[in-house]
C-alpha positions in Angstrom: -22.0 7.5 -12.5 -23.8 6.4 -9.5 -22.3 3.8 -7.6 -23.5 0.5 -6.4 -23.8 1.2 -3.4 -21.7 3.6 -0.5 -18.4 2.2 -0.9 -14.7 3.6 -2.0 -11.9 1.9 -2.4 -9.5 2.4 -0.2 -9.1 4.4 3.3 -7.4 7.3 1.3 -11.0 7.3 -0.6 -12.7 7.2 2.9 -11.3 10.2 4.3 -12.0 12.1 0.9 -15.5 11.0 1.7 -14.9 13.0 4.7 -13.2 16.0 3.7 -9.3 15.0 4.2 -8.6 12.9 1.6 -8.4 9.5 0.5 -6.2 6.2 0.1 -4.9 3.1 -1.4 -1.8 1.7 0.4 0.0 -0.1 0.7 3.2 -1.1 1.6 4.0 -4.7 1.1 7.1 -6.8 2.0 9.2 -9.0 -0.4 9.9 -12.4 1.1 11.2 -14.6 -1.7 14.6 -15.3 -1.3 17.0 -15.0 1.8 19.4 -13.1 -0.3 19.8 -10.1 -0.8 21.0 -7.7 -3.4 23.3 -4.4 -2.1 22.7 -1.6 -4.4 25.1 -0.4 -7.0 26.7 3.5 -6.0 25.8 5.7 -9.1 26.9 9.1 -9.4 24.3 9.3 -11.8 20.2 9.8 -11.3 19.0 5.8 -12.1 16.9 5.3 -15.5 13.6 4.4 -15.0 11.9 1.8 -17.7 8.3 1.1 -17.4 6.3 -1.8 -19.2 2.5 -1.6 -18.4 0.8 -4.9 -17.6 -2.5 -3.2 -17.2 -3.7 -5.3 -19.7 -3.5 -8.8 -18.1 -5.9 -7.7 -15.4 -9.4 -9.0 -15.7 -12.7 -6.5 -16.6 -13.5 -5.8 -13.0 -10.2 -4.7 -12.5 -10.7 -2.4 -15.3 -14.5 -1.4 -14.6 -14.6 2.4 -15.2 -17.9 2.3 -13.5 -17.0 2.1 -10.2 -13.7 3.6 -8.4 -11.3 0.8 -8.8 -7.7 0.8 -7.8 -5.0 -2.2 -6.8 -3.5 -0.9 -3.3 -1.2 -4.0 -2.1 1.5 -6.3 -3.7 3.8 -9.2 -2.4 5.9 -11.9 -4.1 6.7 -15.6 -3.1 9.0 -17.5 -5.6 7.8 -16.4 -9.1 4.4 -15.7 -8.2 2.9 -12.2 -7.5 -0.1 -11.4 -5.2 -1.9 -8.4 -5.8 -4.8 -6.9 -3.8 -7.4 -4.0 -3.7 -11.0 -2.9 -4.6 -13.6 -1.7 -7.2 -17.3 -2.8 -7.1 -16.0 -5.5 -5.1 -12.7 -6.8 -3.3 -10.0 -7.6 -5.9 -7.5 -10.4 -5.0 -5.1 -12.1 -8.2 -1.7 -14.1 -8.9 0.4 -12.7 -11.7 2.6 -15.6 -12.9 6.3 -13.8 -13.8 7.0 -16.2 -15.9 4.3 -16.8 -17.9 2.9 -13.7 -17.9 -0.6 -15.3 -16.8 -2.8 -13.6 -14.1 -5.5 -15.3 -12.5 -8.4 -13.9 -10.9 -9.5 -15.0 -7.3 -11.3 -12.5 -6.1 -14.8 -14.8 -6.3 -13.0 -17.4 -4.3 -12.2 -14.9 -1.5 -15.8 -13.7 -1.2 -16.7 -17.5 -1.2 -14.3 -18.9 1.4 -14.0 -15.5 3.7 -18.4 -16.0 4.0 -21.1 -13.5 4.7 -20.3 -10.0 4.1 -16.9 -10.2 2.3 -18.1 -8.3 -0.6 -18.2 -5.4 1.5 -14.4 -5.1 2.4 -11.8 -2.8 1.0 -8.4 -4.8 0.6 -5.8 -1.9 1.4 -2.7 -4.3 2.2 -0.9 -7.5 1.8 2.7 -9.2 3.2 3.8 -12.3 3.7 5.9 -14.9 5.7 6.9 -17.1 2.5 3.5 -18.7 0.9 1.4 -17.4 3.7 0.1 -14.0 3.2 -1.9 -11.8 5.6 -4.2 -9.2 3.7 -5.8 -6.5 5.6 -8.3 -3.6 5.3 -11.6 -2.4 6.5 -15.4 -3.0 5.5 -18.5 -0.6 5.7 -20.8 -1.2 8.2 -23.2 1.4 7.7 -22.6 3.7 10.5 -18.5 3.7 10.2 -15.9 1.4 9.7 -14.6 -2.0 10.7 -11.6 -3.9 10.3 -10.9 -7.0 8.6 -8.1 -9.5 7.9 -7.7 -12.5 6.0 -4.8 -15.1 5.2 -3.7 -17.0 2.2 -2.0 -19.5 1.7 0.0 -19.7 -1.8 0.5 -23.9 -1.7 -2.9 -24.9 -1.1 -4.6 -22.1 -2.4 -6.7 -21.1 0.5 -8.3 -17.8 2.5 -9.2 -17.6 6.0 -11.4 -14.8 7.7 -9.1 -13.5 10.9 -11.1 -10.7 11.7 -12.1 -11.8 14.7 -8.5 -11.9 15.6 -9.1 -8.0 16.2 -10.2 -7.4 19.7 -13.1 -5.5 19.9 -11.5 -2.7 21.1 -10.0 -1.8 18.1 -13.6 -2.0 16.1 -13.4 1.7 14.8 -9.7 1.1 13.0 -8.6 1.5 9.1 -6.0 -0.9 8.9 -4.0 0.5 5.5 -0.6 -0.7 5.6 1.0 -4.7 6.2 5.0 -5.8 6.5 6.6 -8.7 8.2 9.8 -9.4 9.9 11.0 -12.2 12.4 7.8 -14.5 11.8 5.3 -11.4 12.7 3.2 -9.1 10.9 3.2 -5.4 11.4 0.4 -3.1 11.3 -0.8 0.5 10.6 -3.7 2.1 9.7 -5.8 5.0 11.5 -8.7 5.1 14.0 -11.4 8.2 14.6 -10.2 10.8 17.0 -11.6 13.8 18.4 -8.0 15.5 18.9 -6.7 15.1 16.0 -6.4 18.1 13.3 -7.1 15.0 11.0 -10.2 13.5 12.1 -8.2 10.8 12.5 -4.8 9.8 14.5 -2.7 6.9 13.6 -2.3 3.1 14.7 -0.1 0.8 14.6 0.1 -3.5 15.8 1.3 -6.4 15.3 0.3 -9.7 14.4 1.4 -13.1 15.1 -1.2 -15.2 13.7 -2.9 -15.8 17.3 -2.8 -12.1 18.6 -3.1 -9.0 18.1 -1.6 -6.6 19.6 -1.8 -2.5 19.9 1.5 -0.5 19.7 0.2 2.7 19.0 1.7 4.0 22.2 4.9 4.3 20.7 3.5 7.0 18.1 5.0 10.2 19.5 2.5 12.6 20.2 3.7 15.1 17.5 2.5 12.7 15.0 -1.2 13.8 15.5 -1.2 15.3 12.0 0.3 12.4 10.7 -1.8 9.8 8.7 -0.1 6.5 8.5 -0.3 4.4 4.5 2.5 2.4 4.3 5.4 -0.2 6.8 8.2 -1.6 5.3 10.1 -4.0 6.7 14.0 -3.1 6.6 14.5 -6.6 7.5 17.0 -5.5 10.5 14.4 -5.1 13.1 13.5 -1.2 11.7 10.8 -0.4 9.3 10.3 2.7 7.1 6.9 4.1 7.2 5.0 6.1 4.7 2.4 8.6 4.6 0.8 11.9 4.4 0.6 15.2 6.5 -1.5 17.9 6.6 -5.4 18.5 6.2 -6.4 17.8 2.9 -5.5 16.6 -0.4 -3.7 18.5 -2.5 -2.2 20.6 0.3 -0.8 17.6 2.2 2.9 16.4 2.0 4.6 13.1 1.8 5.7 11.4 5.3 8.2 9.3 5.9 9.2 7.8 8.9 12.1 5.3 10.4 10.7 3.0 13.4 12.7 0.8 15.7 10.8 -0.9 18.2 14.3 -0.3 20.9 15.2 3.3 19.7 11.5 4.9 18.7 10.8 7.3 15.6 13.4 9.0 13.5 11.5 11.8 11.5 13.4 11.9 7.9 10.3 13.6 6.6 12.5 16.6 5.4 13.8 14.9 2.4 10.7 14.5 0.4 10.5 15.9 -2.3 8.1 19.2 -2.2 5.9 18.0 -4.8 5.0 14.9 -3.3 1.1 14.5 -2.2 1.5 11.7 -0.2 4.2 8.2 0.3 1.7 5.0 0.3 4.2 2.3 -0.3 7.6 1.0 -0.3 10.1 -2.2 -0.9 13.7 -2.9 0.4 16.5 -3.5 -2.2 19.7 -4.0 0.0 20.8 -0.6 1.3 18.4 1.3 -0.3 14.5 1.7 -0.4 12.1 2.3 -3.1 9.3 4.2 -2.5 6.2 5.1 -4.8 3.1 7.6 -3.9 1.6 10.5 -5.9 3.2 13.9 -7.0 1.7 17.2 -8.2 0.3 17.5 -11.5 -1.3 13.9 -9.9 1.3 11.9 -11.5 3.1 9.0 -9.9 5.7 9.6 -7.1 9.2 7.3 -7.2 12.0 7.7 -5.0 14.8 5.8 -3.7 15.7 6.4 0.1 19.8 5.5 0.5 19.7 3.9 3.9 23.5 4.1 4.7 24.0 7.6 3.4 20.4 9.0 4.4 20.0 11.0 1.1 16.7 10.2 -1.1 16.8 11.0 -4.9 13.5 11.7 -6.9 13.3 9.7 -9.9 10.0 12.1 -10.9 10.7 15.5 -10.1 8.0 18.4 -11.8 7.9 17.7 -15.2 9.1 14.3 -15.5 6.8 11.2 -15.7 7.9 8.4 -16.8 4.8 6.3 -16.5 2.1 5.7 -18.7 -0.6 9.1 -19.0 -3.3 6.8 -17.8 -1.3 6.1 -14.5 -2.1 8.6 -11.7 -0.9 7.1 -7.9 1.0 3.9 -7.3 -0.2 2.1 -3.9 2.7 0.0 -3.7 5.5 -1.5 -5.0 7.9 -4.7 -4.6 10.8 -6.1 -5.4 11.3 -8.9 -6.9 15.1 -9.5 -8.7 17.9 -7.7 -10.0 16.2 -4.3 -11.1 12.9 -5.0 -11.4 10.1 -4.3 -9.4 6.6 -4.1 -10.0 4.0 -1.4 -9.3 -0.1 -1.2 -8.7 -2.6 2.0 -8.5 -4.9 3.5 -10.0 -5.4 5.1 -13.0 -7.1 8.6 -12.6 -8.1 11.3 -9.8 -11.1 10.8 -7.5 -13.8 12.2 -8.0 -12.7 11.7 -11.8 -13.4 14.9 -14.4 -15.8 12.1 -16.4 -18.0 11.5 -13.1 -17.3 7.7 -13.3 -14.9 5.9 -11.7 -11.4 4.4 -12.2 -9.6 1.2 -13.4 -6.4 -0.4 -11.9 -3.1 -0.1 -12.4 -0.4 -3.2 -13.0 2.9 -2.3 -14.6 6.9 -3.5 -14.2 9.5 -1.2 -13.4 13.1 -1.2 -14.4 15.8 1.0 -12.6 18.9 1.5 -14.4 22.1 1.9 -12.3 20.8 1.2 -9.4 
């Protein structure tokens, strides 16, 4: 089916459109309680539950006319932001305990002005009820990018775009985490150098500026393409991503960074099956992270931080997702065991020719 008009959903989708590959990211950050919960020692692989949600999302979340997909996810209290792209920008509130989700993604083009349907929401975090969202918009001749706030009390967006210095005008900004009151940044920019097209980026954002960091990116990285930062709320993050030329011979990348000490690769432990990382959430020593396996079937992993060893909760041949699910942008955490998940819902270009619908689902880990 032929779309509305030039536009993909996420920057994974862009650099399919270019012959790499393409994206829905993610990462996300879970700031809803100053507690925190350490993780239980197993000697056993944890038990995955999944209960699909899919259904509470609206019919432009579930449009198989045009490639639609969910690609960011944050919590404050009991409330659940969710973010991404299909004909138009997607932005909702799931209610946990009611079960309600309401739709907001007309208010965003409204208060966000001129152009806003035209942006690709790849991200979201937050510093309690005030969320930062980022992603990039089509311009015509290349791509732009764009940021926006909300704010969960009074139920507001604000366009921050022009927060971006022009300098950065050509960037993809995929991924969104916070720690210590500022937002963290990364996403890719055009480069002539890289194998990819495309080299990495990374900033950070306090609300005023915004700054580049990309210096600390070692130069090795240059097949690297950046999805996914997670804050480990101790001043390191864990960063997700791909490597390699195109999907599906790329891998999953994953990546420890400390503003004092630099990168620490741990990319080794990824599973071999894995097509890419996009997104991740902290759950005391340990990290969940979620991407896309081969057959195209929805990576989960947990990375043990104090031990360094990752298990694969969906090694070949085991899926414990719904058929209909095929990558998971991000995930977060948001009490005891449960997390929840968003994505999409088939390969691009899908066999029918159409598009894609969005993914929502909870996920339970056992033993964890």
């Amino acid at each position: 089916m032929t779309l509305k008009r030039d536009k993909v959903v996420s920057s994974l989708f862009v650099v399919m459109m270019l012959g790499i590959l393409f994206f829905m990211a993610v990462p996300t950050m879970y700031v809803g309680s100053s507690s925190s919960v350490a993780a239980a020692q197993s000697t056993s692989t944890p038990a995955v539950v999944v209960t699909d949600l899919t259904s509470v999302l609206p019919r432009s979340y579930n449009n198989s006319e045009y490639l639609t997909a969910l690609g960011g996810i944050a919590v404050f209290g009991n409330k659940i932001l969710v973010v991404g792209s299909g004909q138009y920008p997607l932005v909702g509130v799931y209610n946990i305990q009611t079960g309600k989700f309401t739709d907001l993604s007309n208010q965003f083009e409204q208060e966000i002005g001129s152009g806003a349907d035209e942006w690709t929401l790849s991200s979201v975090a937050n510093i309690g009820p005030y969320f930062l969202i980022v992603g990039y918009r089509y311009t015509g001749s290349g791509y732009e990018p764009v940021m926006a706030s909300y704010n969960m009390i009074t139920n507001t967006f604000y366009n921050l775009s022009s927060r971006i210095p022009a300098s950065y005008s050509n960037w993809i900004l995929d991924g969104v985490t916070s720690y210590g009151g500022t937002f963290y940044i990364v996403g890719v920019e055009p480069s002539s150098t890289s194998p990819l097209g495309y080299k990495s980026v990374m900033a950070t954002f306090n609300g005023i500026q915004f700054k580049n960091i990309s210096s600390a990116i070692p130069s090795g990285y240059d097949n690297y393409y950046f999805i996914g930062i997670t804050s480990l709320e101790n001043g390191e993050f864990l960063i997700t991503g791909w490597a390699g030329y195109m999907y599906p011979y790329s891998g999953g990348v994953l990546l420890l960074y400390s503003p004092y000490k630099g990168f620490t690769n741990l990319t080794s432990l990824v599973p071999s099956n894995v097509f890419w990382l996009s997104g991740a959430t902290r759950h005391g020593d340990e990290v969940v992270i979620v991407g896309v396996t081969y057959p195209d079937t929805p990576a989960l992993g947990i990375l043990n931080l104090a031990s360094g060893t990752y298990t694969d909760l969906t090694p070949s041949g085991t899926n414990p997702f719904p058929s209909t699910y095929y990558w998971l942008g991000d995930i977060v955490w948001v009490q005891g065991n449960a997390f929840y998940v968003v994505g999409q819902s088939q390969q691009y270009p899908p066999p029918s020719g159409c598009g894609s619908w969005a993914v929502f689902g909870k996920v339970t880990i056992n033993n964890l």
